[in-house]
N, C-alpha and C positions, 0 to 999 in steps of 0.2 A: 504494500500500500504506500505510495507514493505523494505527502503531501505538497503542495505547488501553489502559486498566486498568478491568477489573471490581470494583470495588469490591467488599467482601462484609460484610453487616449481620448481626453475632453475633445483637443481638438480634431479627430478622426470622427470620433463619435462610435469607436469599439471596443472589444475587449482583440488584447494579444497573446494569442496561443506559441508563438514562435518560443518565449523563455521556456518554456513546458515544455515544448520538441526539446529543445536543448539539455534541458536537464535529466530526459530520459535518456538522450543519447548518453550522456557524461556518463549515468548509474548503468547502462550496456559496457561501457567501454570497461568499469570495473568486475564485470560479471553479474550484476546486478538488475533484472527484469521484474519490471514494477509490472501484477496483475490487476491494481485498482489504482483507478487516479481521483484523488480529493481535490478537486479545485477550489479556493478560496475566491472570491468575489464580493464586491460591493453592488453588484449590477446581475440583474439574471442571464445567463448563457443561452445563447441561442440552440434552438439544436442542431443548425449546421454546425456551430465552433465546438459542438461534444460530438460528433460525427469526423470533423478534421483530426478532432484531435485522439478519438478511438482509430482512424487510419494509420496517423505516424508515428504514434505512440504503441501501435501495438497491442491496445487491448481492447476487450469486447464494448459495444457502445452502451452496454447499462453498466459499467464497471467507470464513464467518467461519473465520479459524483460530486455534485453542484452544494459547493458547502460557503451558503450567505450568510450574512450579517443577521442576527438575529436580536430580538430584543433582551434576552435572556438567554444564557447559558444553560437554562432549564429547559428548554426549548429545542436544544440542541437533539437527545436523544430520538423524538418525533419527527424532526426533520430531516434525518438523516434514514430514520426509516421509509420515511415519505418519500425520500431520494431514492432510495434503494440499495444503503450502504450494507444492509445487512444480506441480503439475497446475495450482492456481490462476493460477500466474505465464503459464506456457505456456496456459493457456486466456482469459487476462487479452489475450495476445499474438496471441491464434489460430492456436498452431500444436503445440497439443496432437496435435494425429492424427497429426505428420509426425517425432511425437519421439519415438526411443529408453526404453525402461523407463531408468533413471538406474541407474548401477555405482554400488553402497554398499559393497563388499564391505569397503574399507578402513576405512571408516566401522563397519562390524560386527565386526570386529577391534579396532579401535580399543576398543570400549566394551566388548567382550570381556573384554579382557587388565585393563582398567579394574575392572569391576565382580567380575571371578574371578582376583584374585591367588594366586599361589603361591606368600607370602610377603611381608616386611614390613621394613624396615629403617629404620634411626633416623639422621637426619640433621639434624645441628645449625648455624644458621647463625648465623654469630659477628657482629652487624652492630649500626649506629649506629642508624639509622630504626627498629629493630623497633615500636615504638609503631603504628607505620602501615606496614604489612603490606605494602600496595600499592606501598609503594618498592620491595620488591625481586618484584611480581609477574612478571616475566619470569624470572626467577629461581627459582621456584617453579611456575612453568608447564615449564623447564624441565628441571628435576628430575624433574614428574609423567612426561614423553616418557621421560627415558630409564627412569622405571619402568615405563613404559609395554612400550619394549622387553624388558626382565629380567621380566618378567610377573610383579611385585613392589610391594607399596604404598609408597611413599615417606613415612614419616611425620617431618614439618617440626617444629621446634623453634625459635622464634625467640628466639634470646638476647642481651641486651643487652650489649655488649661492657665498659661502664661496668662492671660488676661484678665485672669480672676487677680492676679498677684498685683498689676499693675493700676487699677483700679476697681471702685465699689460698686461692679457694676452685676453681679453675679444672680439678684433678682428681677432685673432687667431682661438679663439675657435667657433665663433659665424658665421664666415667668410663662410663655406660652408653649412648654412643651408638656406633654404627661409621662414622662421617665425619665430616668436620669442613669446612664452607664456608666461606669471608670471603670477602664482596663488597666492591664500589666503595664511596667516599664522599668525600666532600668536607674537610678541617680536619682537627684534631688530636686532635677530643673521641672518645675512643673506642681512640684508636688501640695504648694501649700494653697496654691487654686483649685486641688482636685480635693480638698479636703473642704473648702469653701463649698465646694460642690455637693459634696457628700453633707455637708450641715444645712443647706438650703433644704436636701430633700427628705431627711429627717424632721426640720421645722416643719415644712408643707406639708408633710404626707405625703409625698411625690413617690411613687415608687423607685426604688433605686438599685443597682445588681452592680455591683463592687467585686473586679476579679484581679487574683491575686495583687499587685500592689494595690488594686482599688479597695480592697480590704482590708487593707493595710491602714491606708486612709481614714475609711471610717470608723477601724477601731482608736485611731490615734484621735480624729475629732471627736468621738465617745468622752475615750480620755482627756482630752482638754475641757470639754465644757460639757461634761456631765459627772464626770467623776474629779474634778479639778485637780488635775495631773497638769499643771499650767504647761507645763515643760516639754509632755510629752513629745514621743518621736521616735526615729529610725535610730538603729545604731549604722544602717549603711550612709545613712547622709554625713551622720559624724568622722566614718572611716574616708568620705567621701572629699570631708572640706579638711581633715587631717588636726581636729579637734572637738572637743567634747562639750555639744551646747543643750543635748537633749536627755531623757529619760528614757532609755529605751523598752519603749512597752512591745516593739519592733528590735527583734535583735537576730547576729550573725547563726544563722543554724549550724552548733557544730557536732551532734549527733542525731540518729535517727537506725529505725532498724528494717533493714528489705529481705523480705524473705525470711532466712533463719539469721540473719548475720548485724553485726550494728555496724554503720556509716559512722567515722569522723573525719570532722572538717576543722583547718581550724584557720583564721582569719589573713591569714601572712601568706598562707594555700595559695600556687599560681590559679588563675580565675577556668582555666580550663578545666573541664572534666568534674566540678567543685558542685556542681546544684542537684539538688534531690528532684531528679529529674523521674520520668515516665509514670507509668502508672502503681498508685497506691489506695487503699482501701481504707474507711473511714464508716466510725457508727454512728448513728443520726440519734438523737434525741426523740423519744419515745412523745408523738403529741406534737411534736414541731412542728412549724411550716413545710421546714425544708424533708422532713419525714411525709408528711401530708402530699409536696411536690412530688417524689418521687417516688411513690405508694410501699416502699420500704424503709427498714434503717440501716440496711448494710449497702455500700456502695463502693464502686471502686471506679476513681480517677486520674485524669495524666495532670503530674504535675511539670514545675519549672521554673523552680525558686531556689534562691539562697539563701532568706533573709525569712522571718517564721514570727509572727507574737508569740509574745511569749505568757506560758500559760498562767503565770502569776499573777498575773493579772484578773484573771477573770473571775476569781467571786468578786474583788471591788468595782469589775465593770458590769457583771450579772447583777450585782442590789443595785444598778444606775439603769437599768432595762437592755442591756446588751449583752446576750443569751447567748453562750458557746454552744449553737447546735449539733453541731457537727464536728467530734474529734478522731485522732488515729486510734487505731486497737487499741492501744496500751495508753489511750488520756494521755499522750505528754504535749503533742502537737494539733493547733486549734485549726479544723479545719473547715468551718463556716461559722458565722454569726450573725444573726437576725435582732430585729426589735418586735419584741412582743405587740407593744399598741401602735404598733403602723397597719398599715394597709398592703404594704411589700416594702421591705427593706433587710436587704440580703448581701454578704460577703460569702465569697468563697478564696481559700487561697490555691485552689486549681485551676484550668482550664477546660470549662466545660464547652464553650465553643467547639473544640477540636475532636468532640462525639457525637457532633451534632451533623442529621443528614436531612435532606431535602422530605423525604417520607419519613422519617422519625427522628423529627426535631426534640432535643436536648430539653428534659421535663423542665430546668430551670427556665430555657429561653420560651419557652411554650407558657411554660406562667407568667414568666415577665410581660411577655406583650400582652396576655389575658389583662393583667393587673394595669397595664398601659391604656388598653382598651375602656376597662372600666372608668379609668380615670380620664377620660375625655369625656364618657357622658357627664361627667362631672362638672367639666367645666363652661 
């Protein structure tokens, strides 16, 4: 299978098949005979230019497949069966006659629920990277699923967290949305507007899904102005500016146990190979939210952290309404926390994005936009 781009000459007014001759010849001249050609286009293909190009190209003429521009990446599957990429594959293989019509029905739902939403909700993500979108594209993919489930458009807002820092402007800007996200990140830059962030939507009621540092965040705002930890903070921001200005209710994780074996870390560790990384399993609090989301208490997710609350903290943040729901096996590492009398307001220090798929959207991001939802009849 042979992927290729058609070019297209405004001023001709065609598309050109000539770089496609070319490039098959190049892959013959290394021993290499493509039996299916994907062609990339902005413009539909005539069917004489999938006719030239099945002649000099060499392969059969339902074998060019016309692969456009589509509004969604979720679209992709249908369309490509509508081309007739798959018949090609199996007749590529010879064993088209002995195979089933292919089940899409999920696939036709999928794009259903996509393209005829019943609604629209605004979802603000409070992050460092916004410049470059594609850092939090799992994040964004995951959001689309669970609007996917709520048969609802998810529409993204990316806001630079930096501007909460620079100025008072943080109800202003946060005021017309119904959710509030902070993701992961790395360093300090950023970090005391994502915390702005996360205390707006505790005030409101706004719902709010804080992952890994974003929960970091809102344990350290907890700490600051509910439990009056004036001080609180990261110990990576202090290892960060090469002095000691916080409390670390956030500190360097230097052990932990996988499998049968226990991890140590210890702070001076070159940065490679150093984070309690992949997947780990975590017990929910019996009656919790985040128990209630997930219709269990046993769970197991991928992490990609170095940096951990620390659990010391949490009877003086649990009598201030900030509920260790979710810990490791052995209680030592916190690994969600909610507030009781909110409406949704959730940390986790994993990555639940990265389980999350177009048909069975991730139970956290499936409530979240439910909880997003609600909160627009609201307003």
């Amino acid at each position: 299978m042979h992927l290729t781009l058609l070019p297209y000459l405004g001023a001709s007014g065609e598309l050109k098949t000539k770089p496609t001759q070319h490039s098959v010849k190049e892959l013959r001249s290394i021993g290499i005979t493509p039996d299916i050609l994907v062609c990339r286009s902005d413009k539909e293909i005539p069917e004489k230019e999938k006719a030239k190009l099945a002649l000099f190209c060499n392969v059969r003429p339902d074998a060019v497949i016309p692969a456009y521009d589509l509004k969604t990446i979720y679209d992709a599957p249908l369309a490509y069966h509508n081309a007739g990429m798959d018949r090609a594959v199996l007749e590529a293989f010879g064993i088209l006659e002995d195979s089933p019509e292919p089940e899409l029905s999920v696939w036709e739902d999928v794009s259903d629920r996509m393209h005829k939403p019943d609604g629209e909700v605004k979802v603000a993500v409070v992050g460092k990277y916004t410049q470059l979108e594609d850092a939090y594209k799992s994040i964004s993919e995951a959001l689309t699923h669970g609007g996917m489930f709520n048969r609802v458009k998810v529409k993204l807002e990316w806001i630079d967290a930096e501007i909460f820092e620079k100025a008072d402007n943080v109800t202003s800007t946060l005021s017309g949305f119904h959710a509030v996200l902070v993701p992961g990140g790395f360093g300090e830059r950023g970090t005391e507007g994502k915390i702005k962030a996360a205390k707006y939507a505790r005030e409101n009621k706004i719902p709010y899904l804080g992952i890994c540092l974003g929960m970091q965040m809102a344990v350290i705002e907890a700490a600051r102005n509910l439990a009056n930890i004036e001080t609180a903070g990261s110990e990576e921001f202090d290892h960060e500016a090469g002095q000691k200005r916080f409390e670390p209710v956030v500190y360097h994780l230097k052990e932990w146990v996988e499998g049968n074996r226990t991890i140590e870390r210890a702070v001076n560790d070159d940065k490679g190979g150093t984070m309690r990384l992949g997947a780990y399993n975590a017990t929910l609090m019996e009656e919790s939210k985040v128990a209630k989301i997930y219709g269990k208490t046993a769970i197991s997710e991928r992490h990609r952290h170095r940096y951990e609350v620390d659990v010391k903290y949490k009877k003086q943040l649990e009598e201030c309404g900030l509920v260790f729901s979710g810990m490791s096996p052995d209680g030592k590492l916190p690994e969600i926390v909610e507030i009781v009398d909110h409406p949704w307001y959730i940390g986790v220090q994993y990555h639940p994005e990265l389980k999350s798929k177009p048909f069975a959207p991730h139970p956290l991001f499936r409530d979240f936009v439910k909880a997003a939802l609600e909160q627009s009849r609201l307003v």
